[in-house]
C-alpha positions as CSV (number, residue, x, y, z in Angstrom):
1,X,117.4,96.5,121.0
2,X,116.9,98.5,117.9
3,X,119.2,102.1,117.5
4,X,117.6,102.6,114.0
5,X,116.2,106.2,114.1
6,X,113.1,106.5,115.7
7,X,109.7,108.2,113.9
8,X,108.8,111.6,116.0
9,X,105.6,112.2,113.6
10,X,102.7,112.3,115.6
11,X,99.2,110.6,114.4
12,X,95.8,112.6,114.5
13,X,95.4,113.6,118.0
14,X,91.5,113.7,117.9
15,X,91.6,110.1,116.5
16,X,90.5,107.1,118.8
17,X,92.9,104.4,119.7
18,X,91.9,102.1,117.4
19,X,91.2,104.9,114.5
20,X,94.6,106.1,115.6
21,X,96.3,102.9,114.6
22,X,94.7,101.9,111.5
23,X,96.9,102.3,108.3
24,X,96.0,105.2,105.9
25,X,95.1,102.7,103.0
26,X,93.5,99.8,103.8
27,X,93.7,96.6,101.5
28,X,90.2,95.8,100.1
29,X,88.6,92.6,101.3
30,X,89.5,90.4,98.5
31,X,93.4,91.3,98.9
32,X,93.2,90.4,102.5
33,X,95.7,87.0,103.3
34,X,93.6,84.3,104.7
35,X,95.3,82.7,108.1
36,X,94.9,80.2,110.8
37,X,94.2,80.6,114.3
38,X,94.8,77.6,116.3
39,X,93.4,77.6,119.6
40,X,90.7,79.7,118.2
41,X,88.2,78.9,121.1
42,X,90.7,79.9,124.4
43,X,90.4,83.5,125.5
44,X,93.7,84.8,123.6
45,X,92.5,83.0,120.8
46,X,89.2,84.9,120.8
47,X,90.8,88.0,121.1
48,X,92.9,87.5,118.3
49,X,90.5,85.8,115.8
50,X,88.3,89.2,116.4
51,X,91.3,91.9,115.9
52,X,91.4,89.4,112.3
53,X,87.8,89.5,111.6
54,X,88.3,93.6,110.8
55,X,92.2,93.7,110.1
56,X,93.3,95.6,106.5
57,X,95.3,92.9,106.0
58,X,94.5,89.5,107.2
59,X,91.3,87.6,107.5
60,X,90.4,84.3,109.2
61,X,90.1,81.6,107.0
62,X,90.7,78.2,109.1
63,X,90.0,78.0,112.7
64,X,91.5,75.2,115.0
65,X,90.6,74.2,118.3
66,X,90.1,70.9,120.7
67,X,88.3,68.0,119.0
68,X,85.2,68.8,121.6
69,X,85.0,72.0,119.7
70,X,85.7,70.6,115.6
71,X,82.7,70.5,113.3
72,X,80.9,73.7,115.0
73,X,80.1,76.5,113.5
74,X,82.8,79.4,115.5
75,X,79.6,81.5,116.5
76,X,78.4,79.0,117.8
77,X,81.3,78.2,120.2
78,X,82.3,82.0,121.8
79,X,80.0,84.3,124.0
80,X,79.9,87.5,121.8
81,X,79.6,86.2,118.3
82,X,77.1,89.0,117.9
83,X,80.2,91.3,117.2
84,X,81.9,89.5,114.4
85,X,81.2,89.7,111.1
86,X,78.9,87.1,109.5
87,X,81.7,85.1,107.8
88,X,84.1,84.8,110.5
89,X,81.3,83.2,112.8
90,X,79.9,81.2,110.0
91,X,83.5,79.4,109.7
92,X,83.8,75.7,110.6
93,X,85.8,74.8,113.7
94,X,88.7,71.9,113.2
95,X,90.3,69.6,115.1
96,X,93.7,71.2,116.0
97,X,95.8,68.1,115.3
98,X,98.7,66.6,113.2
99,X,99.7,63.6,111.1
100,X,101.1,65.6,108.0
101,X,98.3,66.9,105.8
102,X,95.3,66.9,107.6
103,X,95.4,70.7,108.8
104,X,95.6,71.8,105.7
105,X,97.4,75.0,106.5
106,X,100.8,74.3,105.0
107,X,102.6,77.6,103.5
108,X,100.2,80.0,105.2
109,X,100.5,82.9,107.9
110,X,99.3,80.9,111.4
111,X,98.6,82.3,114.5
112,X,99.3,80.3,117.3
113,X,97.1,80.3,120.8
114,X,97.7,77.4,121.8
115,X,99.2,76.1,125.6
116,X,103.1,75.3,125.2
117,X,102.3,71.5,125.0
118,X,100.4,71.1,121.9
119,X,102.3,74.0,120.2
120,X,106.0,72.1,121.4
121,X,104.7,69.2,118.9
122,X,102.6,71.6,115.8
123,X,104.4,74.5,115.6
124,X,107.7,73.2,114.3
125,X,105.7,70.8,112.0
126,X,103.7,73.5,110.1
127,X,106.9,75.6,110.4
128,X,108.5,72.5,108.5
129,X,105.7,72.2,106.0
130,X,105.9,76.1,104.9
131,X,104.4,78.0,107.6
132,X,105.4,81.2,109.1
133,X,103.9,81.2,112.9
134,X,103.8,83.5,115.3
135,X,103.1,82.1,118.4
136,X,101.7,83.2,121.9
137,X,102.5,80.6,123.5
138,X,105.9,79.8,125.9
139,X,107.0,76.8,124.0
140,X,109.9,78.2,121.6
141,X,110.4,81.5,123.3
142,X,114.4,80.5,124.4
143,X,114.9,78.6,121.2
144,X,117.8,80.2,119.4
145,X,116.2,79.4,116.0
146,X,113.2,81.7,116.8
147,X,113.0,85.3,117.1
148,X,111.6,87.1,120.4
149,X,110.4,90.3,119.7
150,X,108.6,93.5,121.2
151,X,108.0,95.0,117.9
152,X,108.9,98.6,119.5
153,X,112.3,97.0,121.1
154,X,114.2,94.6,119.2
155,X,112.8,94.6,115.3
156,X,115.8,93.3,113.9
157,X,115.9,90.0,116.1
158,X,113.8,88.8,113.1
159,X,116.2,88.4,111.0
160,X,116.5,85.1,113.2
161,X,113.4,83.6,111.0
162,X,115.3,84.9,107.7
163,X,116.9,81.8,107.2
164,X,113.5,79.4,107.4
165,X,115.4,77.2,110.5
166,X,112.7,74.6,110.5
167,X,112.9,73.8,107.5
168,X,110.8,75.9,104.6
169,X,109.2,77.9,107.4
170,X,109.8,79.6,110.5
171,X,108.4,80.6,114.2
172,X,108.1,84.1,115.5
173,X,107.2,83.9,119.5
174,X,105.8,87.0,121.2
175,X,107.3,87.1,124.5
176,X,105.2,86.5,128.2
177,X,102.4,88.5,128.8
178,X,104.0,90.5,132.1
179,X,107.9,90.2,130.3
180,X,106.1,92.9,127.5
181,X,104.7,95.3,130.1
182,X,108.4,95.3,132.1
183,X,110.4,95.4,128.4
184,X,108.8,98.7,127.0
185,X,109.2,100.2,130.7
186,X,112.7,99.3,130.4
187,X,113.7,99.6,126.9
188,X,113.7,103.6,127.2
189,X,115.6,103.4,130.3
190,X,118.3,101.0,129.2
191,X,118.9,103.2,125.9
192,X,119.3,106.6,127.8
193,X,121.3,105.6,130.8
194,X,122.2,102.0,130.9
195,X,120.5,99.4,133.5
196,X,122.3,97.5,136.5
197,X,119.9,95.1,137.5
198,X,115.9,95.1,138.1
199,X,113.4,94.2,140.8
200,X,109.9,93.4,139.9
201,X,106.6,92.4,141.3
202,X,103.6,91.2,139.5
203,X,100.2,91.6,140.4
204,X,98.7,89.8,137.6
205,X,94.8,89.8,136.1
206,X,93.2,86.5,136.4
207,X,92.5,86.6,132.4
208,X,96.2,86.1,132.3
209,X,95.4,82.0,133.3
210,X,92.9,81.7,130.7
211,X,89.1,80.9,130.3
212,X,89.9,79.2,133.5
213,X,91.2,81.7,135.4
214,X,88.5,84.1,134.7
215,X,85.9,81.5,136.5
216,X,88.2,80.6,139.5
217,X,86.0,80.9,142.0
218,X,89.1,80.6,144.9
219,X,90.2,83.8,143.6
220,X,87.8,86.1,144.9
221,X,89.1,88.6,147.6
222,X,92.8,86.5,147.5
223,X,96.1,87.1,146.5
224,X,98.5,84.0,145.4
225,X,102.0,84.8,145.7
226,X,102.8,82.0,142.7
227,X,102.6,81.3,139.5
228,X,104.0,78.5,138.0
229,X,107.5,79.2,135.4
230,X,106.4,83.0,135.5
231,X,109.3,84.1,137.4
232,X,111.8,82.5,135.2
233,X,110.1,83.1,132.2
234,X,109.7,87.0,133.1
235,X,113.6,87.3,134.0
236,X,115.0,84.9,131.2
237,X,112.6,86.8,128.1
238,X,113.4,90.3,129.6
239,X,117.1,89.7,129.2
240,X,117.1,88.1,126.1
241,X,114.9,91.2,124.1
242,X,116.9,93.7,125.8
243,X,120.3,91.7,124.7
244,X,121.5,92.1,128.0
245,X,122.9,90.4,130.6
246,X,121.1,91.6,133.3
247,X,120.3,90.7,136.8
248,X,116.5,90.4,137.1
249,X,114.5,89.7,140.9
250,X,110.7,88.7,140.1
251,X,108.2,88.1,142.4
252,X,104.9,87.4,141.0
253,X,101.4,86.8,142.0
254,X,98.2,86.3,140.8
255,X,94.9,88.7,142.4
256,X,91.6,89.3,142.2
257,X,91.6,91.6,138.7
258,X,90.2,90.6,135.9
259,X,92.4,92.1,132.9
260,X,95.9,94.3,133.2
261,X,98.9,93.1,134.8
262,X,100.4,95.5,137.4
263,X,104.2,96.0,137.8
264,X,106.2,97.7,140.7
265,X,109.4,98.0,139.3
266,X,112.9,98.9,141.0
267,X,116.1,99.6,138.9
268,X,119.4,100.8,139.3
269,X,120.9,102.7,136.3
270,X,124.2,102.9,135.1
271,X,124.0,106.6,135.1
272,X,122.8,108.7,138.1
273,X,120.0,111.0,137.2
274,X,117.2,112.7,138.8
275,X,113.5,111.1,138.4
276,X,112.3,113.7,136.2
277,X,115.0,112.3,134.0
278,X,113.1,108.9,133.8
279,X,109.9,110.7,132.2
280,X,111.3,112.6,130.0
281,X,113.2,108.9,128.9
282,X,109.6,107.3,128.6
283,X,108.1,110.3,126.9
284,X,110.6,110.5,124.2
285,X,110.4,106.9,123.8
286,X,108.8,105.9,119.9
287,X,108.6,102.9,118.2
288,X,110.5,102.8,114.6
289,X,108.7,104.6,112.0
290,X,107.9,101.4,110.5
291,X,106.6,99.6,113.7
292,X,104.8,103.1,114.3
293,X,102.9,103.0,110.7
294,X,101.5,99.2,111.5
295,X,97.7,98.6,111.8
296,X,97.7,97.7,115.4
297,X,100.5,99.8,116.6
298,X,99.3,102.2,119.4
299,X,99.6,106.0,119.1
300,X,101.8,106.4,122.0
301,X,103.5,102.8,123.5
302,X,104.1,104.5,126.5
303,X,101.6,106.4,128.6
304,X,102.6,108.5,131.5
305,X,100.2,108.4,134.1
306,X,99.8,112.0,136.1
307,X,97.5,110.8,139.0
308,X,99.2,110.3,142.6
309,X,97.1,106.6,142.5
310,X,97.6,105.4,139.2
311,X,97.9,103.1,136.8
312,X,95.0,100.9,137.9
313,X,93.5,98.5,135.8
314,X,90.1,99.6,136.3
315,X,91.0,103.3,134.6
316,X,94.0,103.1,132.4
317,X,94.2,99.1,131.5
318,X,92.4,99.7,127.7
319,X,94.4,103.3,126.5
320,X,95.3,102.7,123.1
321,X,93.7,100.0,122.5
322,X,94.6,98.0,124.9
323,X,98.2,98.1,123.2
324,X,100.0,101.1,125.5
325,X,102.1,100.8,128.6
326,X,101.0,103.0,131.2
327,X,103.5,104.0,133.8
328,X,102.9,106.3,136.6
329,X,104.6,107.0,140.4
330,X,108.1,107.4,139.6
331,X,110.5,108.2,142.6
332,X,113.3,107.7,144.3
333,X,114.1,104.2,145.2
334,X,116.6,103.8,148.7
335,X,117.8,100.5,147.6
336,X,118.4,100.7,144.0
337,X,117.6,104.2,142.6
338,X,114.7,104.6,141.2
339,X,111.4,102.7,141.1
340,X,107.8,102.9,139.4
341,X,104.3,101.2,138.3
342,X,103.6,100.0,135.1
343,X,100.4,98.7,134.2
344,X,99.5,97.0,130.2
345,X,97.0,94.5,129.0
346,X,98.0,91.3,129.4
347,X,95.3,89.6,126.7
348,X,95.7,92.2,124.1
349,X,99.4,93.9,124.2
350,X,100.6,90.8,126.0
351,X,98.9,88.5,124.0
352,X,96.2,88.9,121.0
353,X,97.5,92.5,119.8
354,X,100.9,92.3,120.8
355,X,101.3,88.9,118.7
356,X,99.0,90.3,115.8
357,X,101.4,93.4,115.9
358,X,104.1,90.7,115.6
359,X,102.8,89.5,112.2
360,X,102.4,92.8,111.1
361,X,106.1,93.1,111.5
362,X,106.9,89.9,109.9
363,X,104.7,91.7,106.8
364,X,106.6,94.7,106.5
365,X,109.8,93.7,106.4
366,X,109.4,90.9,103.7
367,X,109.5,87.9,105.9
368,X,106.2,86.6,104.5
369,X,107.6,86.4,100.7
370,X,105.1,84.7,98.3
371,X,102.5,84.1,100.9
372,X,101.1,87.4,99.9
373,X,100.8,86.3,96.4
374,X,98.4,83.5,97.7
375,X,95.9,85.6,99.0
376,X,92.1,86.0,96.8
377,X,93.2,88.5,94.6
């Protein structure tokens, strides 16, 4: 976790979320770097390839997806091509496959959507061809050579990639979509009083399974108290960002909501403190000026929550953006001290935006060297 001094300038506060965010200058079109999505079709790749289409900095240039989808036009292929701009759904779909040359996306910026499977076997060979990519998916998340990061958190973890460990490129991961939501509750927490160990449970959209778990019919009105690797993932990743060793408890479930992933949380701190202490911890809480200044960083990352009933998904899931933590009913715990609900996005913060903001990262501290020199200027 970063200690690096921490930016206490406001942004405009009659600004929208996503006016908020956006950088003061942005690059004009023809100095935008051209990227790859892979897994361009999948609802996280969606997401992401539309932040692109209207980023300042990046643009889509090659999408990838499952040969079913290759040789279609990308409009073609996703519900609400309406809202992208004409060249982004005008681009040709490709197989997302490897044998050395034929993705053609060797010393670029890629963006990674892809399940853990397929990326296990492409991500270290574009990585190893010249390719920085920042991954969603689990595959590389424990790997020692490749950073972990919640921008807000633990910056300076990517000075993992520094050294190009797969060869002439490297692998950024953004961590589990539910680990993000319980790291920036925690990250305030753990830097004004210390943390003893954590209990969670997950109440997690069904967008956070995909395309398919949006159409799961089983779903409706039910509650499934499993999810398969989310448990571990959620206690493992937590640890690591936080550069602890910390005793995590996770219970998590999947129910009836479509997006935002709902956290009870219980922790005991190494300090004793009263609960107003807690919120004044997560309203001092900022990101690093630089992390602050990025295109998709969020005005505030966390959002206290006043009402007696809140966070719910239905009211406070899309504040800033989509990229803020909302937290709301802190109190006493009688177990372990203190407990409260956190509620964030799990397809943009713990996903799409939270992996975009990952790249943005990667920009501004130099980690993308001469790829910026390859854009169409």
């Amino acid at each position: 976790m970063t200690t690096e001094p921490r930016s206490t300038e406001p942004r405009s506060a009659g600004a929208s979320p996503a006016e908020a965010a956006r950088p003061a200058a942005a690059q004009p079109d023809s100095a935008r770097l051209p990227v790859a999505v892979l897994g361009a079709t999948g609802l996280v790749g969606r997401r992401l390839v539309a932040r692109l289409a209207r980023h300042p900095w990046f643009k889509p240039a090659a999408l990838f997806a499952s040969e079913r989808s290759a040789g279609r036009a990308y409009g073609e292929l996703v519900p609400d091509a309406a809202n992208l701009p004409a060249d982004t759904a005008a681009l040709t779909v490709r197989a997302c496959a490897w044998s050395g040359t034929d993705m053609a996306v060797h010393e670029t910026l890629v963006f990674s959507a892809l399940g853990a499977d397929v990326a296990r076997e492409l991500e270290p060979a574009l990585a190893s061809a010249g390719a920085l990519v920042v991954t969603n998916a689990s595959a590389f998340r424990m790997d020692p050579r490749v950073p972990l990061v919640v921008p807000e958190v633990n910056p300076d973890h990517l000075a993992l990639a520094a050294s190009r460990p797969f060869g002439r490129g490297a692998i950024l991961a953004n961590p589990n979509c539910s680990t993000i939501g319980l790291v920036l509750a925690l990250a305030p927490l753990h830097a004004a009083f210390g943390i003893r160990r954590v209990h969670v449970v997950t109440l997690q959209a069904r967008s956070g399974a995909g395309l398919a778990g949006l159409q799961d019919e089983t779903l409706t009105g039910d509650v499934v108290p499993f999810i398969a690797g989310e448990e571990e993932k959620l206690e493992r990743e937590t640890a690591r960002i936080l550069g602890l060793d910390l005793p995590i408890s996770a219970a998590c479930h999947r129910v009836d909501v479509t997006h935002g992933h709902t956290l009870a949380v219980s922790v005991e701190l190494e300090t004793e403190v009263e609960t107003a202490a807690l919120a004044q911890a997560f309203e001092a809480f900022v990101a690093p000026a630089d992390v602050a200044a990025l295109p998709s960083a969020p005005r505030r990352v966390i959002e206290l929550v006043a009402e007696a009933d809140g966070p719910r998904p239905v009211r406070d899931v899309d504040r800033g953006d989509g990229m803020a933590v909302s937290i709301g009913r802190l109190r006493p715990c009688p177990i372990l001290g203190h407990r409260f609900v956190t509620l964030s996005h799990n397809a943009e913060r713990g996903a799409a935006g939270g992996t975009l903001l990952l790249a943005e990262l990667a920009r501004a501290r130099g980690l993308l060297g001469d790829l910026l020199e390859r854009g169409d200027t």
